[in-house]
VEXTORMAR-129867 format. One record per residue: residue in three letters; chain; x, y, z of N, C-alpha, C in turn. Coordinates in steps of 0.05 Angstrom, whole numbers. Example, Ala and Ser with C-alpha at 12.3 -4.5 7.8 and 13.67 -1.06 7.14 Angstrom:
<pts>
<aa:Ala&ch:A&nc1:264&nc2:-114&nc3:156&cac1:246&cac2:-90&cac3:156&cc1:264&cc2:-66&cc3:156>;
<aa:Ser&ch:A&nc1:257&nc2:-45&nc3:142&cac1:273&cac2:-21&cac3:143&cc1:258&cc2:1&cc3:157>;
</pts>
This chain:
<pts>
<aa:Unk&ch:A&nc1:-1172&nc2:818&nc3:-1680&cac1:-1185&cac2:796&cac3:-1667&cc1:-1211&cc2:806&cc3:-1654>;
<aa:Unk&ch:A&nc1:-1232&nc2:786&nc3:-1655&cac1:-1260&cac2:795&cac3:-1646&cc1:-1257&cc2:796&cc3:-1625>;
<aa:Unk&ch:A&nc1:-1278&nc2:808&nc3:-1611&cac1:-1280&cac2:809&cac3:-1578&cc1:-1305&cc2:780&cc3:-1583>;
<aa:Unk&ch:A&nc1:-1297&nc2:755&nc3:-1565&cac1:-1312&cac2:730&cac3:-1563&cc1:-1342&cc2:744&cc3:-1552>;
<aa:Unk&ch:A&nc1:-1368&nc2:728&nc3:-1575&cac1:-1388&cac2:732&cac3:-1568&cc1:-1406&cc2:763&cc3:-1580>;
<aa:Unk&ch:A&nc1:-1378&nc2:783&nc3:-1594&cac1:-1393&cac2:801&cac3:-1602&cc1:-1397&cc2:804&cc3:-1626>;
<aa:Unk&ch:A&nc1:-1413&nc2:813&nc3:-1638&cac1:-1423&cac2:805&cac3:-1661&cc1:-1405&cc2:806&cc3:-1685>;
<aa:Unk&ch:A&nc1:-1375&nc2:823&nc3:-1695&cac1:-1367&cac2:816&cac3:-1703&cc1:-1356&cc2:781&cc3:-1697>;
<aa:Unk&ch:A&nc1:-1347&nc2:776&nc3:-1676&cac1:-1346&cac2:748&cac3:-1673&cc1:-1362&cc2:732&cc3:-1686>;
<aa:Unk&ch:A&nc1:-1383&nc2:732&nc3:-1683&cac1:-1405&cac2:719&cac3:-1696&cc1:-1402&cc2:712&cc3:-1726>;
<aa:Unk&ch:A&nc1:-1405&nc2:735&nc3:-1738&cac1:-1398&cac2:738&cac3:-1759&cc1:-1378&cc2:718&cc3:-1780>;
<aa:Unk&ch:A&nc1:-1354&nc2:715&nc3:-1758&cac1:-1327&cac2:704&cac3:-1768&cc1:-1339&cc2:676&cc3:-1758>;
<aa:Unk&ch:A&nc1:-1355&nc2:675&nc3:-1741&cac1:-1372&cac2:642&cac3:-1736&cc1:-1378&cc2:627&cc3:-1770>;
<aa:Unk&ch:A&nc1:-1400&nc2:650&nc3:-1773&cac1:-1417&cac2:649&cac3:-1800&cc1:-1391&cc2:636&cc3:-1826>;
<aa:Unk&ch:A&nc1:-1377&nc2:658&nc3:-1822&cac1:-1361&cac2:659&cac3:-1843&cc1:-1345&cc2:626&cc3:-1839>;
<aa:Unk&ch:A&nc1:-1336&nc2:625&nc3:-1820&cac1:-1314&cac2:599&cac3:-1819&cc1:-1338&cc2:579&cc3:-1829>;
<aa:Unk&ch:A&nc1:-1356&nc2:570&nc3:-1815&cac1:-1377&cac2:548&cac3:-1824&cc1:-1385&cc2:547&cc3:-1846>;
<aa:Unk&ch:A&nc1:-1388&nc2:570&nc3:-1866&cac1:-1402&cac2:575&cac3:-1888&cc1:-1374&cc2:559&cc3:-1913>;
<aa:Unk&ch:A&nc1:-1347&nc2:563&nc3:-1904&cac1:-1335&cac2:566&cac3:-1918&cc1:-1319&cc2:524&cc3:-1908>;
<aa:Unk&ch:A&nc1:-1326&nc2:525&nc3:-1892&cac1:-1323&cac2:477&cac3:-1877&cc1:-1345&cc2:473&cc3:-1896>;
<aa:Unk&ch:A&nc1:-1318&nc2:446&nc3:-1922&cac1:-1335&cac2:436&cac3:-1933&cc1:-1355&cc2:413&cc3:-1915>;
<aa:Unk&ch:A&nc1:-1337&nc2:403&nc3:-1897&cac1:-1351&cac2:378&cac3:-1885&cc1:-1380&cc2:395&cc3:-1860>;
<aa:Unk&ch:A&nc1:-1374&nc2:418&nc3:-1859&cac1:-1397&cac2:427&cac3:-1845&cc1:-1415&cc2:421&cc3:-1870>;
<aa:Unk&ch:A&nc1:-1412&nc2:435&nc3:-1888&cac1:-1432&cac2:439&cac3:-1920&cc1:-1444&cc2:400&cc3:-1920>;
<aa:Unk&ch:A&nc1:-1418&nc2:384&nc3:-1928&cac1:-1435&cac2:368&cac3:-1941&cc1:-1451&cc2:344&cc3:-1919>;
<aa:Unk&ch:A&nc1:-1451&nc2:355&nc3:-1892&cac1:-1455&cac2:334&cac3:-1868&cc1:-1485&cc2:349&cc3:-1857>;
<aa:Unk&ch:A&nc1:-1495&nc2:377&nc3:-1867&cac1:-1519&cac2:391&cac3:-1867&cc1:-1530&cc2:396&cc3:-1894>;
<aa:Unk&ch:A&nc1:-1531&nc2:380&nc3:-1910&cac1:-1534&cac2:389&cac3:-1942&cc1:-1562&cc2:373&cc3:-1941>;
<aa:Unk&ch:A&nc1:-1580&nc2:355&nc3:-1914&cac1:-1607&cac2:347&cac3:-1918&cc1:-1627&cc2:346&cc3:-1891>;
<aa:Unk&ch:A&nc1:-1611&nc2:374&nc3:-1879&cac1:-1611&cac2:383&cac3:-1853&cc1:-1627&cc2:410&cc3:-1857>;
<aa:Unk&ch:A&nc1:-1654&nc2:413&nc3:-1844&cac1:-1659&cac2:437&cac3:-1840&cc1:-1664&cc2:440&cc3:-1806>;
<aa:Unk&ch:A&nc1:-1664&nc2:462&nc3:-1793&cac1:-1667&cac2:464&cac3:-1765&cc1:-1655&cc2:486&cc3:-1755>;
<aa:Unk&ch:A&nc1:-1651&nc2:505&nc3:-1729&cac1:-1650&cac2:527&cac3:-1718&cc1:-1641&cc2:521&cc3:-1689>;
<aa:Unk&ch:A&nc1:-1620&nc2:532&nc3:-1691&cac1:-1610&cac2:525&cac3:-1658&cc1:-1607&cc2:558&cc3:-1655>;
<aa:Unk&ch:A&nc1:-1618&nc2:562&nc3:-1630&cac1:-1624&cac2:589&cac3:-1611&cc1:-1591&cc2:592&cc3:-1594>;
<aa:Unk&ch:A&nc1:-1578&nc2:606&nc3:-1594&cac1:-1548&cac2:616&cac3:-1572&cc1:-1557&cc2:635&cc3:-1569>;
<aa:Unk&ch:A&nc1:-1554&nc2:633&nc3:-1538&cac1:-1561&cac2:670&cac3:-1527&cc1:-1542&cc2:656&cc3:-1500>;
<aa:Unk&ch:A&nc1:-1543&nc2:693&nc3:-1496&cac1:-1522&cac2:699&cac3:-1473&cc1:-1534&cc2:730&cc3:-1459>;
<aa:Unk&ch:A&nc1:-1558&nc2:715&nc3:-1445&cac1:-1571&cac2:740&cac3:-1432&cc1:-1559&cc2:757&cc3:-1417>;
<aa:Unk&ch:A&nc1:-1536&nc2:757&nc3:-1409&cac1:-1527&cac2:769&cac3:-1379&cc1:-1508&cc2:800&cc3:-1400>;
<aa:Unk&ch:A&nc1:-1491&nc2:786&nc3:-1424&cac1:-1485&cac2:811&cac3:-1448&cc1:-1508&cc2:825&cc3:-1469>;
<aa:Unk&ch:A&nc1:-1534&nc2:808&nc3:-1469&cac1:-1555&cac2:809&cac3:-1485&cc1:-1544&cc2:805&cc3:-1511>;
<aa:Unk&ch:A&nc1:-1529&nc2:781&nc3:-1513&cac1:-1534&cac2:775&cac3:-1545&cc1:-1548&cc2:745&cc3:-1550>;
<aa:Unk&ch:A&nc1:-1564&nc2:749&nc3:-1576&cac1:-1575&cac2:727&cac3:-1568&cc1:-1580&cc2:726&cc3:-1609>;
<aa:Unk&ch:A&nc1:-1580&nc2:695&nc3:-1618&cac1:-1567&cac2:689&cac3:-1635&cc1:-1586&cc2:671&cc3:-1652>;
<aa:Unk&ch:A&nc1:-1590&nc2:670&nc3:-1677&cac1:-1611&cac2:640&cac3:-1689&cc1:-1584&cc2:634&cc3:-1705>;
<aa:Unk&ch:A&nc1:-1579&nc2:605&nc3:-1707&cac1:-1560&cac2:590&cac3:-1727&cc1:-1582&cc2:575&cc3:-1747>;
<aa:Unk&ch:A&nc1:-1594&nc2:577&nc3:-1766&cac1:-1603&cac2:571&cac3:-1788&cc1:-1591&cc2:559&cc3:-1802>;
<aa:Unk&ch:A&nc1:-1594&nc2:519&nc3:-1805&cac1:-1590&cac2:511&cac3:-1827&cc1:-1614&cc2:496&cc3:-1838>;
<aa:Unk&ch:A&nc1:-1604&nc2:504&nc3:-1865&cac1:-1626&cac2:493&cac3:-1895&cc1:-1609&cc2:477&cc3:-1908>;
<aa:Unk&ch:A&nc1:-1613&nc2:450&nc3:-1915&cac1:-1603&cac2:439&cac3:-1943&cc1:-1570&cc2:446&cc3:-1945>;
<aa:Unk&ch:A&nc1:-1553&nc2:447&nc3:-1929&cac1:-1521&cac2:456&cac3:-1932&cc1:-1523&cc2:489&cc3:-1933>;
<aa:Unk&ch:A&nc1:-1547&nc2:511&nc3:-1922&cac1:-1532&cac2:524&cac3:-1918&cc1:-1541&cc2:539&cc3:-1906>;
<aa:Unk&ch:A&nc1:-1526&nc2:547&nc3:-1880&cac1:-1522&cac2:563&cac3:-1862&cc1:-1529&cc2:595&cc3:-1856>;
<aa:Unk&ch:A&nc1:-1541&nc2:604&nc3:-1840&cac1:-1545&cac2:626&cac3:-1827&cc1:-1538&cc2:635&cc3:-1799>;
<aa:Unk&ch:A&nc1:-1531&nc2:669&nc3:-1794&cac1:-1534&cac2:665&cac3:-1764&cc1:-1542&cc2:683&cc3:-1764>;
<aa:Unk&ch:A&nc1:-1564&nc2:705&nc3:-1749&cac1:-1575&cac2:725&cac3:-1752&cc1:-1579&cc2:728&cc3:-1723>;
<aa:Unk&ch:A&nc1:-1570&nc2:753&nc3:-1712&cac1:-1588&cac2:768&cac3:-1680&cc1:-1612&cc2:770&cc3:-1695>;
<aa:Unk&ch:A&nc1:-1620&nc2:764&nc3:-1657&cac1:-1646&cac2:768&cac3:-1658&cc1:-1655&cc2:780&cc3:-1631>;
<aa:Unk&ch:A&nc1:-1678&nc2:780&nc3:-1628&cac1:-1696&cac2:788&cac3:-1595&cc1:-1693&cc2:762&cc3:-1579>;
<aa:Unk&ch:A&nc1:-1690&nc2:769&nc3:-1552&cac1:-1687&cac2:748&cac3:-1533&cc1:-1719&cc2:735&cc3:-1538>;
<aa:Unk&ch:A&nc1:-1721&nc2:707&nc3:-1539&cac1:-1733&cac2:695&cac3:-1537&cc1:-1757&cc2:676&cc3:-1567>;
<aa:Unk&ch:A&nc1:-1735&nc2:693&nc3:-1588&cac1:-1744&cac2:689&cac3:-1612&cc1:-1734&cc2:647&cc3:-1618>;
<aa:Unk&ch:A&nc1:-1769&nc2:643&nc3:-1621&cac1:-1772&cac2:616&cac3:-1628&cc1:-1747&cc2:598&cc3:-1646>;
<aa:Unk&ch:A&nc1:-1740&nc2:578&nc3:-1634&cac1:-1717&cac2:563&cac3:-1656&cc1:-1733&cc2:528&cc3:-1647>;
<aa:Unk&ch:A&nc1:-1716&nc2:518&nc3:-1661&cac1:-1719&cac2:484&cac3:-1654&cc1:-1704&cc2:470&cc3:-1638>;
<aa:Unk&ch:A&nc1:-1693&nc2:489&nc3:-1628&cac1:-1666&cac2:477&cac3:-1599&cc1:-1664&cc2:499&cc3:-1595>;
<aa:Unk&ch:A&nc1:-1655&nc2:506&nc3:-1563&cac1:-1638&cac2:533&cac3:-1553&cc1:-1609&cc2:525&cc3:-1542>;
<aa:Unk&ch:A&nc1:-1596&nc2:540&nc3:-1534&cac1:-1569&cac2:539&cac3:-1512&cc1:-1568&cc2:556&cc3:-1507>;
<aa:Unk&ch:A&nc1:-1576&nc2:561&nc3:-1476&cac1:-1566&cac2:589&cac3:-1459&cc1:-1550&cc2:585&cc3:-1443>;
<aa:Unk&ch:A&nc1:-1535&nc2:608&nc3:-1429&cac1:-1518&cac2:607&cac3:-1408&cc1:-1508&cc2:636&cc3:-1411>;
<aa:Unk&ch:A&nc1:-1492&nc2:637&nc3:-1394&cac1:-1473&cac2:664&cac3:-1375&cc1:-1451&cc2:660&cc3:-1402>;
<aa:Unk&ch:A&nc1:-1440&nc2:691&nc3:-1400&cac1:-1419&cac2:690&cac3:-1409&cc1:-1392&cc2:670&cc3:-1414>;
<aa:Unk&ch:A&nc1:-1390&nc2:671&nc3:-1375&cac1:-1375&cac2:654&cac3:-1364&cc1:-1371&cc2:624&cc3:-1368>;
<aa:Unk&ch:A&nc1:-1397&nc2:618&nc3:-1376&cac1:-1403&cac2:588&cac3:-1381&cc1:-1387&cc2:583&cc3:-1414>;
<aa:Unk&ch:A&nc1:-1399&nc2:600&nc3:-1424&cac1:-1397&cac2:601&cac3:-1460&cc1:-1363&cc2:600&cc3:-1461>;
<aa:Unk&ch:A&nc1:-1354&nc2:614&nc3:-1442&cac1:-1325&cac2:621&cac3:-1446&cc1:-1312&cc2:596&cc3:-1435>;
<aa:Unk&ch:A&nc1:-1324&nc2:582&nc3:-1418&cac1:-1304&cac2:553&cac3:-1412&cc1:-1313&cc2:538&cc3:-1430>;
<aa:Unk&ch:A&nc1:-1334&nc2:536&nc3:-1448&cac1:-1335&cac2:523&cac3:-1475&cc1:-1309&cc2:526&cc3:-1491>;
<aa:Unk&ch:A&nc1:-1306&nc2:554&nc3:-1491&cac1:-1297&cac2:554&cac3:-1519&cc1:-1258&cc2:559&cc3:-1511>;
<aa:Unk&ch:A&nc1:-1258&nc2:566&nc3:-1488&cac1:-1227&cac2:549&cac3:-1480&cc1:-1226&cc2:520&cc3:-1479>;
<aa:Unk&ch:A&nc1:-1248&nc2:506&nc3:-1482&cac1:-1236&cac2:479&cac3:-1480&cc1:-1238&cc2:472&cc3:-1454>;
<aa:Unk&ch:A&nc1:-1253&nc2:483&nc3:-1432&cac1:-1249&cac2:468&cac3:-1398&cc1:-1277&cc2:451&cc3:-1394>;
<aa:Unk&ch:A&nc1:-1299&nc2:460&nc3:-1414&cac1:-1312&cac2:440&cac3:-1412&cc1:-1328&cc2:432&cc3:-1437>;
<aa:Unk&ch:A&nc1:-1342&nc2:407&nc3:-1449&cac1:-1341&cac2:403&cac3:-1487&cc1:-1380&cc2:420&cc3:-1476>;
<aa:Unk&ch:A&nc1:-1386&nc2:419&nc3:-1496&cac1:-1419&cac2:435&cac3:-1499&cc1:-1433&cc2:411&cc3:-1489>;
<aa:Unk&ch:A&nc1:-1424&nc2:378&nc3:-1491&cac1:-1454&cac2:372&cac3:-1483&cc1:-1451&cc2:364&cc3:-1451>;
<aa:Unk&ch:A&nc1:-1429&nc2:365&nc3:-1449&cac1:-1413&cac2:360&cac3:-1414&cc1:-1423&cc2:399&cc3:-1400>;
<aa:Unk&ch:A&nc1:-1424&nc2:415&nc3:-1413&cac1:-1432&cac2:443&cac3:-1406&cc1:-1460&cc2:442&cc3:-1398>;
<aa:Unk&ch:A&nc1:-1481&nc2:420&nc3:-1422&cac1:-1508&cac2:421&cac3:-1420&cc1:-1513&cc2:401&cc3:-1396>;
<aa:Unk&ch:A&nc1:-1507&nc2:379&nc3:-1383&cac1:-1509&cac2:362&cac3:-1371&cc1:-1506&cc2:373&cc3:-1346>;
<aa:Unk&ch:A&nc1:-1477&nc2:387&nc3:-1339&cac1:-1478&cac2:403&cac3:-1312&cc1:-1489&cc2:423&cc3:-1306>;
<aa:Unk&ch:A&nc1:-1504&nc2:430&nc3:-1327&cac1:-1523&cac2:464&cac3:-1322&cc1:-1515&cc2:485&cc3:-1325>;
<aa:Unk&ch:A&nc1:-1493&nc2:492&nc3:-1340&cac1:-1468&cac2:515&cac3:-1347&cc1:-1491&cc2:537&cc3:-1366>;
<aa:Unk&ch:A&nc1:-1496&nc2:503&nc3:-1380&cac1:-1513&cac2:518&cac3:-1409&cc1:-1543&cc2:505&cc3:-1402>;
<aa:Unk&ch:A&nc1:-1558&nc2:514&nc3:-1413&cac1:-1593&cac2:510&cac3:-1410&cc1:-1599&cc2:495&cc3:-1438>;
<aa:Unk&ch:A&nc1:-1612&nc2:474&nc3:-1446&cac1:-1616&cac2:469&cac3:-1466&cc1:-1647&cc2:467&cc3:-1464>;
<aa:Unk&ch:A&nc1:-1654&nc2:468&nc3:-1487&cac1:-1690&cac2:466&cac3:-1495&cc1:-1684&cc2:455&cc3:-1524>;
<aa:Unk&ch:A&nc1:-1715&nc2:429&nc3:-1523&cac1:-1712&cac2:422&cac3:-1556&cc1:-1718&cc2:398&cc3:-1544>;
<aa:Unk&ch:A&nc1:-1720&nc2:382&nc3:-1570&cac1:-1729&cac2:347&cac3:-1568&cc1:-1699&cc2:335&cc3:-1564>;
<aa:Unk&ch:A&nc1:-1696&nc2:320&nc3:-1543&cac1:-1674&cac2:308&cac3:-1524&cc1:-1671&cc2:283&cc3:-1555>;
<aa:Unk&ch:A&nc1:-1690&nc2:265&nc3:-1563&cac1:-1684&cac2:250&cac3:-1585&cc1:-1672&cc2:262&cc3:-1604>;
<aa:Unk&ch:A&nc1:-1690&nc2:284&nc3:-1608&cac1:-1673&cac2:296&cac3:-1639&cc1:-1641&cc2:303&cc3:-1642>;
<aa:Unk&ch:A&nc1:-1638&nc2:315&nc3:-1608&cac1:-1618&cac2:332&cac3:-1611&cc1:-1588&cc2:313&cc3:-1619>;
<aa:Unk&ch:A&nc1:-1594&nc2:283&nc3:-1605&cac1:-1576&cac2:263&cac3:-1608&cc1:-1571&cc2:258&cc3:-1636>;
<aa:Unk&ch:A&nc1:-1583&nc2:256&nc3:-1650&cac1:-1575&cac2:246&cac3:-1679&cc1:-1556&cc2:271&cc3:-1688>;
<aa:Unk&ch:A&nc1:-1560&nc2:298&nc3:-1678&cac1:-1553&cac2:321&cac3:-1686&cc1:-1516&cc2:325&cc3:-1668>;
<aa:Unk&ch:A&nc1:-1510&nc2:307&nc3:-1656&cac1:-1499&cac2:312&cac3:-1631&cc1:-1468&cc2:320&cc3:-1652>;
<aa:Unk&ch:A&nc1:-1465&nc2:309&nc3:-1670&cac1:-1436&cac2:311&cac3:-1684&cc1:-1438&cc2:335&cc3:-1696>;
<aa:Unk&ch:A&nc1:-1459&nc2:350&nc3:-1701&cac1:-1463&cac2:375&cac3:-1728&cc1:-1451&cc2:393&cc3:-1691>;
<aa:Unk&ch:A&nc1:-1474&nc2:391&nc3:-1677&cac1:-1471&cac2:404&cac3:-1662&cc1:-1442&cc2:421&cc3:-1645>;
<aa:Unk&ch:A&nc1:-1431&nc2:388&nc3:-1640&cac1:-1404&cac2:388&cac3:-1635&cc1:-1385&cc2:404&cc3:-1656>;
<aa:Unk&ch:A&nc1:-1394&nc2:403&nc3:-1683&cac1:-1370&cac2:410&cac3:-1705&cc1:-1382&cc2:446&cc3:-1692>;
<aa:Unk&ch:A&nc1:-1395&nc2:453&nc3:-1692&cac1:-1409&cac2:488&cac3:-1684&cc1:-1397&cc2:488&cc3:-1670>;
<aa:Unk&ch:A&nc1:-1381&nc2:479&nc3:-1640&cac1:-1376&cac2:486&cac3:-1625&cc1:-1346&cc2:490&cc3:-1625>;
<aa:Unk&ch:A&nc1:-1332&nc2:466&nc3:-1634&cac1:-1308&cac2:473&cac3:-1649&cc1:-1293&cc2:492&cc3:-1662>;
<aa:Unk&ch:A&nc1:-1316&nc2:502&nc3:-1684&cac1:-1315&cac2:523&cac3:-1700&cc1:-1315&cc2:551&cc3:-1688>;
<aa:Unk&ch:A&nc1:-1329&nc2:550&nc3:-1658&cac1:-1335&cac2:573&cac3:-1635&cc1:-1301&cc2:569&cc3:-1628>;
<aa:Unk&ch:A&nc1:-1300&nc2:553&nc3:-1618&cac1:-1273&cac2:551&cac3:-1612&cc1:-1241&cc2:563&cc3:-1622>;
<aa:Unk&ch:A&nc1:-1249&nc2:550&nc3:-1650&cac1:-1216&cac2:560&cac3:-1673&cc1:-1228&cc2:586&cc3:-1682>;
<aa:Unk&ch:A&nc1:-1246&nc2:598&nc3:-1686&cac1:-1245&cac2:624&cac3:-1702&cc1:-1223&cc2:643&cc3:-1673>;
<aa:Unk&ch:A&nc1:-1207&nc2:654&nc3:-1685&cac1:-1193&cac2:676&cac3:-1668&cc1:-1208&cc2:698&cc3:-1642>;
<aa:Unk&ch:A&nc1:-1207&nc2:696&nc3:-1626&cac1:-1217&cac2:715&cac3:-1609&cc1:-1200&cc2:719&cc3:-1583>;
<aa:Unk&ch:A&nc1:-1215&nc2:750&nc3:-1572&cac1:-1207&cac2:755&cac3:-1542&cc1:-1222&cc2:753&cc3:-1517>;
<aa:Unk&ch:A&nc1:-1226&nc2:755&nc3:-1494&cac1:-1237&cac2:751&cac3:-1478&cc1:-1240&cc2:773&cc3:-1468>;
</pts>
């Protein structure tokens, strides 16, 4: 089991999404870059999707995307138990968001399925 947030984790992110057909066929005319970082462990993350398919690559803090989500460890980790959903996290200030507030809405279900997927892949705390 991963340690949550370390890059094997990540990985098993990549892998689970890559392998959701309904992730595949609900981003198959979707391109865009959502930024996850978690400055306080220094990892910090691009999710890349093209046309149905998926990337996640580290990167350097502060490397350009078309949306971000930051926060604390701590924040990320009541996401992904389930004590608070990502856009109820972004609203109370847990998580930091950057990006076009219009765009991000149309995006709000892809988004949600990512976070889900943060959720069920196996990990530890």
């Amino acid at each position: 089991m991963a340690k949550y947030l370390s890059d094997e984790y990540f990985s098993q992110v990549l892998a689970a999404l890559t392998q959701d057909q309904k992730w595949a066929e609900s981003t198959k005319t979707l391109k865009t870059s959502i930024a996850l970082s978690v400055p306080d462990i220094g990892q910090n993350y691009i999710l890349g999707v093209e046309n149905g398919t998926t990337s996640l690559q580290k990167v350097a803090p502060g490397t350009p995307a078309e949306f971000s989500l930051e926060g604390t460890y701590d924040s990320w980790c009541k996401v992904a138990k389930g004590e608070v959903d990502l856009q109820s996290a972004v609203l109370k200030g847990q998580l930091r968001f950057k990006g076009s507030l219009v765009k991000v809405l149309s995006l709000r279900d892809k988004l949600a399925r990512v976070a889900d997927v943060m959720k069920e892949v196996p990990k530890e705390f």
